[in-house]
Backbone bond lengths (Angstrom), bond angles and torsions (degrees), N, CA, C in turn:
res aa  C-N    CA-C-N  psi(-1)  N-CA   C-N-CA  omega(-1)  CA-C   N-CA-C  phi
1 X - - - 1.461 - - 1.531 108.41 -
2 X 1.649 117.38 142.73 1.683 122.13 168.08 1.149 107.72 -55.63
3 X 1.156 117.56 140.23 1.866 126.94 149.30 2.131 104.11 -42.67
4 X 1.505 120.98 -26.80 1.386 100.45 -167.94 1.575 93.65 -112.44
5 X 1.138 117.07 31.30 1.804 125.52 -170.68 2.218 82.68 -63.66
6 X 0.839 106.59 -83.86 1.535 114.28 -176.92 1.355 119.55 -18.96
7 X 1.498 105.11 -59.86 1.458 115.65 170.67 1.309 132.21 -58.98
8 X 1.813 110.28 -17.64 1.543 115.21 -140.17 1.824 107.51 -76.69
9 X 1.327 98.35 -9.69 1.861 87.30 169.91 1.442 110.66 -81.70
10 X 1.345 121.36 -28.69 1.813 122.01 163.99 1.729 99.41 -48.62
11 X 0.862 94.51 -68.26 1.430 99.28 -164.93 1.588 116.85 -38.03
12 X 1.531 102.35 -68.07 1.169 120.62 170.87 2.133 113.78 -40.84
13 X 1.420 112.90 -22.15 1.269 128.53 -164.08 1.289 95.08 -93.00
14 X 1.445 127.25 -35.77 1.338 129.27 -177.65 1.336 90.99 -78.12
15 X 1.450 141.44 -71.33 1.100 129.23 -124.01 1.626 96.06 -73.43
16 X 1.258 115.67 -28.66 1.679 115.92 -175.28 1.141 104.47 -78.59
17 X 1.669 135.72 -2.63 1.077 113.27 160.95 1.488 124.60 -102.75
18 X 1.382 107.58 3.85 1.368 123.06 156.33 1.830 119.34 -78.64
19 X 0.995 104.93 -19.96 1.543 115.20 -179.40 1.682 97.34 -82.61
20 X 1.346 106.78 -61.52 1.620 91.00 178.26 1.496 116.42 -55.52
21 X 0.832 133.22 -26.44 1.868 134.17 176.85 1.338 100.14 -62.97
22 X 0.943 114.56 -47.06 1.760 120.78 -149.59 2.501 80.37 -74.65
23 X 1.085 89.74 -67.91 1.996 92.49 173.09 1.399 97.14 -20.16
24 X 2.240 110.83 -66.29 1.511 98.34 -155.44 1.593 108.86 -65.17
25 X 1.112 133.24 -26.14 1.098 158.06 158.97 1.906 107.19 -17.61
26 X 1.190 109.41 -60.07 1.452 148.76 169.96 0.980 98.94 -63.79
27 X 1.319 127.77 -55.70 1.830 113.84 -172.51 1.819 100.81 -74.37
28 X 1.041 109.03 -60.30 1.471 105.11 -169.92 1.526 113.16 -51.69
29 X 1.239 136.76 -27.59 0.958 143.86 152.11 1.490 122.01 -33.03
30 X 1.612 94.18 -70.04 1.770 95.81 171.18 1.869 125.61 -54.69
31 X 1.879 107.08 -26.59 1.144 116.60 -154.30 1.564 93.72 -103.73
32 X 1.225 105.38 2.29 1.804 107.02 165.14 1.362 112.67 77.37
33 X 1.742 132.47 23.10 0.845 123.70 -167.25 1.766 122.59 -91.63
34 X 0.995 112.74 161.50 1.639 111.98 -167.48 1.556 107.58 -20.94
35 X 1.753 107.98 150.42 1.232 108.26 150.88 1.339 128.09 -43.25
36 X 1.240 99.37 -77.40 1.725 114.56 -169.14 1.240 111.45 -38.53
37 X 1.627 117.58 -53.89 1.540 126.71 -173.92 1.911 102.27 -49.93
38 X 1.543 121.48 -62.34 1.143 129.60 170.24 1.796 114.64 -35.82
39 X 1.535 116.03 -47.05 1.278 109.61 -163.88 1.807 96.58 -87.04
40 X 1.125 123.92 -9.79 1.474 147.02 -163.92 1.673 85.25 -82.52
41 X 1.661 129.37 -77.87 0.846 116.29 174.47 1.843 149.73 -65.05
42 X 1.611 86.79 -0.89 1.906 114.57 173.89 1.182 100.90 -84.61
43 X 1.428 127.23 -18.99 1.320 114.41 -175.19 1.534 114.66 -110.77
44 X 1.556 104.93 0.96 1.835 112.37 178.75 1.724 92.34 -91.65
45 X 1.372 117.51 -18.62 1.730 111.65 -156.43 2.028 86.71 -89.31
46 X 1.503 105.19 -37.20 1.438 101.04 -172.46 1.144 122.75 -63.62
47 X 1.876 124.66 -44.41 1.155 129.51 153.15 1.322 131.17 -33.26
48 X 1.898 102.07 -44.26 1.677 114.47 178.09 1.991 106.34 -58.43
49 X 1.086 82.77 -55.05 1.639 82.99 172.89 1.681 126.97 -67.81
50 X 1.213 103.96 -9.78 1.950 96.12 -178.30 1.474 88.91 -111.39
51 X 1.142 117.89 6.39 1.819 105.26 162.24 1.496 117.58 -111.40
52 X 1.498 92.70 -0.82 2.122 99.69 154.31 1.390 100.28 -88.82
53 X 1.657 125.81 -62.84 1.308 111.11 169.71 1.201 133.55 -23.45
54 X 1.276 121.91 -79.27 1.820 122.77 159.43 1.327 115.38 -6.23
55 X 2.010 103.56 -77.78 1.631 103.53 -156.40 1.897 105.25 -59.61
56 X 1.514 96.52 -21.01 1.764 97.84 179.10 1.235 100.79 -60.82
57 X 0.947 129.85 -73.40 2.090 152.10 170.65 1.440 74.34 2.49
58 X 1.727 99.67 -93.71 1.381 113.93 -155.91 1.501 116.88 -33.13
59 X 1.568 109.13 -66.78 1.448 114.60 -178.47 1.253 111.74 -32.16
60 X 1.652 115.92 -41.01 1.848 105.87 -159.61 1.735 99.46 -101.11
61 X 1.216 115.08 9.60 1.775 109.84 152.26 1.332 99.56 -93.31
62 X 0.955 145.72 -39.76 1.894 134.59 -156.33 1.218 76.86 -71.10
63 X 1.410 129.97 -60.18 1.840 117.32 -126.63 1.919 92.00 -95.82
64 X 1.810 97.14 -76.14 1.427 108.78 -173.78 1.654 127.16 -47.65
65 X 1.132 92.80 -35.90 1.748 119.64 173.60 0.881 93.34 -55.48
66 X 1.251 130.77 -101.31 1.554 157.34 -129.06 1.349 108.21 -87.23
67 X 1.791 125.93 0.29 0.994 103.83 177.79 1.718 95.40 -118.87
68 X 1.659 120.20 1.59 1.273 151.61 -175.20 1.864 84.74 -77.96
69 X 1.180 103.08 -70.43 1.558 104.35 -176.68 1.592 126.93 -67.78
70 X 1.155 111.08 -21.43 1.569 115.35 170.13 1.700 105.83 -79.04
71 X 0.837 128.64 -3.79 1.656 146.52 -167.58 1.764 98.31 -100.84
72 X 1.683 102.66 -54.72 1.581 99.78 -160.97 1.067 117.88 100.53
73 X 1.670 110.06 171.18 1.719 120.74 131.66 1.379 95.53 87.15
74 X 1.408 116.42 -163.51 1.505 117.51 -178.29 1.277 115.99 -69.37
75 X 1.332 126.87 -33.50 1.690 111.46 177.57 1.456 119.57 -97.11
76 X 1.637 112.58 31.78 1.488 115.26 151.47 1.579 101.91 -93.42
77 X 1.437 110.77 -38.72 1.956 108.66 -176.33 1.068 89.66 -55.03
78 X 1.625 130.51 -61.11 1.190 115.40 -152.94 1.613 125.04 -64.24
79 X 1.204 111.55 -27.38 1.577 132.14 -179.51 1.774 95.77 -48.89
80 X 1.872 102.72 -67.58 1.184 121.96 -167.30 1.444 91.54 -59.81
81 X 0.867 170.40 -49.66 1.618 149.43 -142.11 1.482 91.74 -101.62
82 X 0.934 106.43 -32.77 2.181 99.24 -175.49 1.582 96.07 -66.83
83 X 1.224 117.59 -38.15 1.863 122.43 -170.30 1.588 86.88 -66.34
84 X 1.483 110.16 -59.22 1.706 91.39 -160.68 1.508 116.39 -87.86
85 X 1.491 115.92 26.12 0.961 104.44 177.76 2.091 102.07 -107.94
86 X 1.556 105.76 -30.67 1.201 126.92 152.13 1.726 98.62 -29.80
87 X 1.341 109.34 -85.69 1.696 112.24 -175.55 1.505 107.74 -42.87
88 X 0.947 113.14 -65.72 2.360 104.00 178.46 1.318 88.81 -38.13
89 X 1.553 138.41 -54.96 1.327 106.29 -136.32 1.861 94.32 -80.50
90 X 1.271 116.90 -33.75 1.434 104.15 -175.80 1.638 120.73 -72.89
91 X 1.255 104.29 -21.29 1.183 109.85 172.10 1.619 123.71 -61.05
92 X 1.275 124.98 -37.64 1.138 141.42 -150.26 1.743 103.48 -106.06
93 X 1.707 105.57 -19.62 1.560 111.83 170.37 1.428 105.62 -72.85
């Protein structure tokens, strides 16, 4: 089972409300509306999404992590390098 199995209708609730932004996003685009307003709303949809990223992050250290490391041995390293390789990648977006 995922570390965000519990959460996953939140999740799933966020992400569709990031999908509709990203549409209005799309309309204003077509309808020619201001820069700023457009880059105003590229940057509410990006946040929306690195605060699903995160709570994912999080979920898969509490659960996958931590139960990778209470185990040991090679598939706690391995857990831990997938987590910190997870972290570069959000970090670096």
């Amino acid at each position: 089972m995922h570390g965000y199995t519990q959460d996953k209708d939140a999740y799933l609730k966020r992400l569709r409300r990031v999908e509709g932004q990203v549409r209005g996003i799309a309309k204003m685009i077509e309808n020619d509306q201001y820069c700023i307003d457009v880059l105003t709303q590229v940057s509410a949809a990006t946040k929306a999404l690195e605060a699903v990223a995160l709570g994912l992050l999080d979920e898969h250290l509490r659960h996958c992590v931590a139960q990778a490391a209470a185990e040991g041995g090679p598939v706690a390293e391995a857990k831990l390098a997938e987590a910190s390789a997870a972290i570069t990648r959000l970090v670096k977006s």
